[in-house]
DRENROBA-922798 format. One record per residue (C-alpha): x, y, z. Coordinates in steps of 0.5 Angstrom, whole numbers, plus 500, padded with zeros to 3 digits. Layout:
BEGIN
XYZ...
***
This chain:
BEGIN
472640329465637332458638329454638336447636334441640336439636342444639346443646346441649352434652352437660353440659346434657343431663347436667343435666336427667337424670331420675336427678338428682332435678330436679323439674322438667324444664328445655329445653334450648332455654332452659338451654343459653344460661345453663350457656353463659354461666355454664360454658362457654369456647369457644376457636379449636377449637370452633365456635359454633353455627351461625345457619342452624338458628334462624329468626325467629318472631313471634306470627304464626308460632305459627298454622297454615300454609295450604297454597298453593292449587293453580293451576287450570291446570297450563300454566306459561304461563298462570301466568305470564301472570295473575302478570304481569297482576294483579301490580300489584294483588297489590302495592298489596293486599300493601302495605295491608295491610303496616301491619296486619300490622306494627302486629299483630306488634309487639302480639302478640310483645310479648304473647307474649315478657311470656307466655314470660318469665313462664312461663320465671321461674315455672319458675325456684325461688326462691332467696332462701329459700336465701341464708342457707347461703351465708357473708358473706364469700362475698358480700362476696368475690364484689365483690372478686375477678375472676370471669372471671380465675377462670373462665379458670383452670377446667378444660375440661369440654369435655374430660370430656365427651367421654369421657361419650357413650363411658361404660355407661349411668348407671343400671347404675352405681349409686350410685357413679356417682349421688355421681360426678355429686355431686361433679362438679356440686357441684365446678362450684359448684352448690348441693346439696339440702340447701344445706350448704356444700361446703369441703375441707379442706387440710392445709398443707405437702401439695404442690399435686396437679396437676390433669389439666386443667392440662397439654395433653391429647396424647392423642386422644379415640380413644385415651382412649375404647381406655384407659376401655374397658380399665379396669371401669366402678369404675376409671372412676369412680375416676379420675373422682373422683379428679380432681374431688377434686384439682381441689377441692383445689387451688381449696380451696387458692386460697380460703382463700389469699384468706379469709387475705387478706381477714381481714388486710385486716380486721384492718389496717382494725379496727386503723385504727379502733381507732386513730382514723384514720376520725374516724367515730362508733363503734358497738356492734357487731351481736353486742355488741348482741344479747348485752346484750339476752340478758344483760338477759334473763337476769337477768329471766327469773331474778327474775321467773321467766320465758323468753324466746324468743330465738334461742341456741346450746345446747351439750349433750352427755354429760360429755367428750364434747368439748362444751368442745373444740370450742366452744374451736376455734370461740373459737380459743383454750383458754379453759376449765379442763381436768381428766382425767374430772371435771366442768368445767363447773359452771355455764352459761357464756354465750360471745359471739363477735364479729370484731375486730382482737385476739384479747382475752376479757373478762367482763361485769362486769368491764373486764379484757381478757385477751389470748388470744395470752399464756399467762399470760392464758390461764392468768388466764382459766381460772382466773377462770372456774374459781373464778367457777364455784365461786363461783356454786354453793352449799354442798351443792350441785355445779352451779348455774344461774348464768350466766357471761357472757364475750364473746370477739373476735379477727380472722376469728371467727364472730359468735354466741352459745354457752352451754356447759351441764354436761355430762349424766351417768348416775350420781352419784359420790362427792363430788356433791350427790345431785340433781347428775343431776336439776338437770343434766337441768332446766337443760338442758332450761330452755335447749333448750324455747327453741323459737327456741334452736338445739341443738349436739348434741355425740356422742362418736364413740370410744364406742359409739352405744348408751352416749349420754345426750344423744341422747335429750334433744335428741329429746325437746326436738326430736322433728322435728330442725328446730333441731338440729345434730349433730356428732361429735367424735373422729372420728380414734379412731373410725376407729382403734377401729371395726371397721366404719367405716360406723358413722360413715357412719350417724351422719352420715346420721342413720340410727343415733340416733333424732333428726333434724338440720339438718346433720350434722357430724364434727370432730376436736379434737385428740390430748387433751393439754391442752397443744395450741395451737389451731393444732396441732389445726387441723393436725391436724384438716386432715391427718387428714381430707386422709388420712382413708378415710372422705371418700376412700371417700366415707363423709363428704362434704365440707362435712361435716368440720372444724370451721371449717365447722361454725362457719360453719353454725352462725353461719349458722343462728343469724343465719337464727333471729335475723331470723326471731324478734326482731321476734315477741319485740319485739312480744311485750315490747310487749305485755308492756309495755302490760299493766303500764303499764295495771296501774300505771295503774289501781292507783297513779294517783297514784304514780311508777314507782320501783323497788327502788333508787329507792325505797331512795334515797328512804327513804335520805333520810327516814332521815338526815332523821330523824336530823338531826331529833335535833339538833333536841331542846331541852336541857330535853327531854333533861335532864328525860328522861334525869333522869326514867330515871336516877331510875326506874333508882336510886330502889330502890337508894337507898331499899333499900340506902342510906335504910333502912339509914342510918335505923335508926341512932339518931344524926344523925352515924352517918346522915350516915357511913354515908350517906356511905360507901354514897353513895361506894361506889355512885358508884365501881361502880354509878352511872356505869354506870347512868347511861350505859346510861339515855343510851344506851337513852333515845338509842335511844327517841329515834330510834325516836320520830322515825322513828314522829313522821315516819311519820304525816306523808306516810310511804310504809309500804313503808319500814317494814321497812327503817327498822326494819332500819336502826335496829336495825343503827345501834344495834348498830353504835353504841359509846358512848364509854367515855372519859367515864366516868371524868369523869362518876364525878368530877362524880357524886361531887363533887355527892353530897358536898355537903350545902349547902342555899343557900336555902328553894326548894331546901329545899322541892324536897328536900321534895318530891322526898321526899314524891313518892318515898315515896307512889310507894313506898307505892303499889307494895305489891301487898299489898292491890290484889292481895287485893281485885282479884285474889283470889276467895277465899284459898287455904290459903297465902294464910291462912297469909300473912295470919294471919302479917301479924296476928300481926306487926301486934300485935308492931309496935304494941307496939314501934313503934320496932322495928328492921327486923330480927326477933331470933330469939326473936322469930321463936320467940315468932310460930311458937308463937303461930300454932300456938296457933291452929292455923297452922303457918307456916315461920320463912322465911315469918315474916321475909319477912312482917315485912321486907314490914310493916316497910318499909311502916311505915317509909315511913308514918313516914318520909312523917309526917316529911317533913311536920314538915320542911317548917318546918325550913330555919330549923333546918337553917340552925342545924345543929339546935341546940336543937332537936330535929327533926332533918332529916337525910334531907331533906338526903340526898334533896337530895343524890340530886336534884341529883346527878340533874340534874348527871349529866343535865345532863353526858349531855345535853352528850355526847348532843348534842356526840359520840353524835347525830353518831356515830350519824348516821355509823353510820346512813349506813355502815348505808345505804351496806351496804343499798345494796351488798346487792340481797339484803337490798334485796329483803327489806326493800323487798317488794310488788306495788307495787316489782315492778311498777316493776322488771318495768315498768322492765326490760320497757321497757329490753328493748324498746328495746335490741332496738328498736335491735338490730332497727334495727341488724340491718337496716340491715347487711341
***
């Protein structure tokens, strides 16, 4: 090892290690010079090497301190001589025993002591590492590609700068101009700032190369440019500096986005191979693609169990037309947002993510269109779809909405990240917008930015003034200490046109002038504001403008901090740095979210499986369509004798009402049989085929309502009730029976009633007893007597008058047992004078009701006695009642009306089972089908702690192996 001694180190290195630098620490030349050396450094046939006499060998016996020599005892050279020459052998044999010691200690104490200084050498040295997620991938990758040395050889001469340094004033009396001097001179040397932005200049293309001093001969001699500094201030020299170093950067800016174009042709070419299936290789989601799925999972359970996850985002705020959209287009590269002139856009939150591939394409999540982002017409299509999803998600009354719109963007060279663009901030509501259009904008946005791993993309205005920003103010509340924020300014170019004081702008960037702090700052210019311009034309722009712009000349902006191709890159370059650093705490977040359910499932439904909604509804979907198969099932009899119990129940008023008491107060057989006849023809016409229908339809509907309740109390689950009540509900109103059939039904009805023929004595006596069972159950429904004793606790006025009525009405009825149904006037007249006779003033009104009321209940008791004499008349009725005078007509009727009853039950029960079991059963399936497509009506009608504990179960685990595999995928491309 050599000790270099100080006079060898090169001027740069002592500029290096300069208190006016900001080094913490300060570094020998001895050691810093070899490295600046081999990294800087290229010596050619004019410059010597270092020269080896001024370096010496040292070992860990040269650190102790040197004994001076003994001085001889004699000053006589001879005597000297003579003891040098006398004990020289012993001197020798002493000198080489102990050579081994000597040796065997060098070799372990220089190893001790070079373990010792390499230690101390690296602890001096910062670490690096924490620093490697500012500088881009690609450089990594170009770094493996491109000939460093061939681009060492085309560096200028630094030898040649610093010549003229030992002749320029004192660094400290300059100032600061000379401090940005020594910025730019080592930033544009390759080193890394303080801050560890990015250093990329931007270059507009079509500018003619500007030639740097260093790249034609220097004639010059150092003499001669020392006489011409000395001439000039220490301002022009500085200048002149500057101005060189600029072009310099310029020029090698130029050659590095020369060969990023390459780089991402080759990419393509390579993406495109294979697309193309040229690498027989497995295909694999890409990282970004992958994470993007997690945050769409995430979004719909942080909406639908009310939470938020705590995974890393780009938020793009920023007060309306402010430019937020812009400048997530330039980072896109494509105008994929609709465009309108002062009114809000952005409606709903638009999840962007961007990923590299070999075509410039855009497609929704839900959706498997691609939209080629290279044609117009697609683009036009794009802007529209999220145009009119946007108003879509927004509901009525209202003028923003929380939905999220997912769409992923590729294309070739495109940083990889995740974006969501929000609705822009406002200050006042406007006519047209909800009321609460401020508040709900202001809880959305803070609902993306209280993620304490979301990174912010602060968007300002620079063309308004500083003090009129909404946003400023949000982004500080939500990030007092600036350690996730980004901070750009847009409209640079009408900001330096409009402002009277350009270091405005200087401030802004610096973070001087709004009260938040920042990662970075960064200015960009996103076009003239025609909505017109391509991608491209802004880019131009952009690049010209700030290739001309005073504000980076004069050094109010400082390189890395304009265009926005390199606030992409640092915003990519932050989002995967918040990416590594927090997705393995969110796993283990979800792990232990998933234990908790696991355990709740387990201690509270031991014995039942994980089903959520849709598992859970496929399984009532089969019970239901069980059920209703079930209806197949019932037996002919059963339907026949239900659905001829209902029609009775339905028509046995008419009959006795409107067809059997009229027809009995005639005085003759033949007039009962007539008018019988024509009242039987007419009911059948109009009333009874309708009857007859709705008494199917209804007895269908009670039916399937059985079975459902019969299958119920078997093994049935009581979180399907809702929903089979649901489904049988919609089935039936669904359900149109076919009228078809009733022309057919009214034929067979009226043929059954025209017959009158009593083939023989057990039909006779079925008749009999059909009749006898229908006239007890009539007696049995005057409520007369029941209501008296079980109801009434003493009579009120009006129910006196009622009774005295009835006694009245009872004395004229045993006088003419014969009666009529009908009282005659004078009748009337006669029971009116007699009650008041006793002090009872009755209503005419009130008279007849009574009297229809006795009537029909003497009549019934007489018509009962009848039947009871009819029982011995099938022998008569055989003869046609000749010679006899019992007659049975109404015996014949009640035959009429009970086998009309079993045909027409007999016709529905065939329809029943042949064509409405079926079509229903369709209905019940097309209903099910509905529910299934409906995740609405699903939620409502399969509710419970139960079913969300299997979906929040269920999604937890799927959220957690996906970011499992993102975190395997993440590390694998580390």
């Amino acid at each position: 090892m050599l000790r270099v001694g100080s006079a060898v180190a090169c001027m740069a290195c002592r500029n290096l290690v300069s208190p006016n630098m900001g080094v913490r620490f300060r570094m020998p030349l001895q050691k810093l010079h070899p490295l600046s050396r081999a990294i800087h450094h290229r010596y050619n046939a004019s410059v010597n090497p270092p020269h080896r006499s001024a370096a010496r060998h040292f070992t860990s016996m040269s650190r102790l301190p040197m004994q001076p020599p003994k001085p001889p005892p004699g000053g006589h050279g001879g005597w000297r001589y003579q003891q040098h020459r006398n004990f020289w052998m012993l001197r020798l044999a002493s000198r080489l025993l102990k050579l081994r010691y000597i040796v065997l200690g060098s070799a372990v104490g220089g190893g001790y002591t070079a373990k010792k200084t390499y230690e101390e050498w690296k602890d001096m040295l910062p670490d690096m590492d924490a620093y490697n997620w500012v500088i881009p991938d690609f450089f990594w990758e170009m770094s493996k590609q491109i000939d460093l040395d061939k681009l060492t050889k085309m560096l200028p001469e630094l030898m040649e700068i610093a010549k003229f340094l030992p002749e320029l004033p004192d660094l400290d009396k300059i100032g600061e101009n000379f401090t940005f001097l020594k910025s730019i001179l080592f930033t544009g040397v390759g080193s890394k700032g303080a801050s560890g932005q990015r250093l990329l200049l931007a270059e507009a293309p079509g500018d003619t190369p500007v030639k740097s001093a260093t790249d034609a001969p220097v004639t010059a001699t150092p003499e001669a440019s020392s006489k011409q500094f000395r001439k000039s201030s220490d301002k022009e020299k500085v200048d002149q500096l500057q101005e060189e170093l600029l072009r310099t950067q310029v020029k090698y800016q130029r050659m590095l986005e020369r060969l990023e174009r390459e780089n991402k042709d080759l990419r393509k070419v390579v993406l495109q191979k294979d697309e193309k299936g040229i690498h027989q290789r497995k295909v694999k989601k890409s990282l970004i693609d992958m994470y993007s799925e997690v945050l769409d999972i995430l979004s719909d359970f942080d909406s639908n169990y009310n939470t938020q996850d705590h995974l890393p985002r780009v938020v793009v705020v920023g007060d309306q037309s402010a430019g937020k959209t812009s400048v997530l287009e330039m980072i896109a590269q494509a105008r994929i947002f609709p465009r309108g002139s002062g009114e809000m856009m952005t409606r709903s939150p638009v999840k962007v993510t961007l990923s590299e591939g070999p075509h410039h394409v855009a497609m929704f999540k839900d959706s498997s269109r691609e939209f080629d982002l290279g044609k117009e017409e697609d683009l036009a299509a794009l802007r529209h779809e999220i145009e009119l999803r946007m108003r879509k998600s927004v509901k009525e009354g209202q003028t923003v909405s929380p939905e999220t719109i997912s769409l992923s963007v590729k294309g070739p060279g495109i940083q990889r990240m995740v974006l969501v663009d929000l609705p822009g901030v406002i200050s006042t509501v406007t006519a047209g917008m909800a009321a609460d259009t401020k508040e709900t904008i202001f809880s959305i946005s803070k609902n993306y930015m209280q993620n304490p791993n979301a990174i912010i993309l602060c968007i300002q205005d620079g063309s308004v003034d500083a003090e009129r920003s909404i946003v400023t103010d949000l982004v500080s509340q939500m990030d007092p200490q600036g350690k996730r924020t980004i901070f750009v300014l847009t409209k640079v170019d009408l900001a330096e046109k409009n402002l009277a004081s350009p270091n405005r702008i200087q401030q802004i960037v610096e973070g001087k002038l709004f009260p938040m702090k920042a990662l970075g700052y960064f200015a960009v210019v996103t076009g003239k504001g025609s909505a017109g311009e391509s991608i491209d034309s802004i880019k131009d722009y952009e690049e010209d403008f700030f290739q001309n712009s005073r504000l980076l000349r004069d050094g109010m902006l400082k390189t890395h901090q304009v265009t926005t191709k390199n606030l992409s890159l640092a915003v990519s370059d932050c989002f995967w740095k918040m990416v590594r650093e927090s997705v393995e705490q969110q796993a283990d977040a979800f792990k232990a979210s998933r234990f908790n359910l696991e355990t709740e499932w387990k201690n509270n439904y031991p014995r039942l499986r994980e089903l959520d909604r849709n598992e859970l509804f496929e399984k009532a979907k089969n019970e239901i369509l069980d059920e209703v198969i079930s209806l197949s099932q019932v037996t002919p009899k059963h339907w026949e004798a239900i659905l001829e119990k209902k029609l009775w129940e339905r028509v046995s008023i008419h009959v006795i009402e409107n067809i059997y008491l009229p027809a009995a107060q005639t005085m003759n057989s033949g007039t009962f049989n007539t008018t019988v006849d024509i009242k039987l023809k007419q009911w059948t016409d109009k009333q009874l085929p309708h009857k007859a229908l709705e008494v199917a339809w209804e007895t269908l509907q009670e039916e399937f309502a059985r079975f459902m309740a019969e299958y119920k109390g078997k093994d049935q689950d009581d979180i399907f009730d809702k929903l089979k009540e649901a489904v049988k509900d919609e089935s039936i109103k669904r359900h149109k029976w076919n009228e078809t059939a009733m022309d057919s039904l009214r034929v067979i009805q009226h043929n059954t009633l025209e017959d009158r023929s009593i083939t023989d004595k057990p039909q006779w006596d079925a008749a009999i007893q059909f009749m006898e069972e229908t006239l007890q159950a009539r007696l049995k429904d005057s409520p007369y007597w029941k209501q008296r004793w079980m109801s009434w606790t003493s009579r009120s006025p009006e129910q006196h008058i009622c009774n005295e009525t009835k006694k009245e009405l009872e004395r004229l009825l045993k006088l003419h047992e014969d009666h009529t149904a009908y009282l005659a006037n004078d009748e009337v007249t006669t029971v009116r004078k007699n009650l008041e006779g006793r002090g009872v003033e009755v209503d005419p009104v009130l008279i007849k009701d009574t009297w229809h009321q006795l009537y029909r209940r003497h009549f019934l008791q007489k018509a009962l006695h009848h039947c009871n004499l009819c029982r011995r008349g099938f022998y008569y009725y055989q003869r046609q009642f000749v010679d006899s005078e019992l007659e049975c007509n109404d015996v014949v009727l009640f035959w009429r009306i009970q086998r009309m009853l079993l045909i027409t039950a007999n016709t529905l029960r065939q329809q029943l089972i042949n064509t409405e079991v079926r079509r229903l059963e369709k209905n019940v399936k097309e209903v099910l089908e509905d529910f299934g497509e409906d995740n609405e009506r699903k939620v409502h009608l399969i509710t419970g702690r139960r079913v969300q504990l299997a979906e929040e179960l269920k999604k937890v685990r799927e959220i957690q192996e996906k970011l499992e595999a993102f975190i395997e995928a993440l590390h694998e491309e580390k």
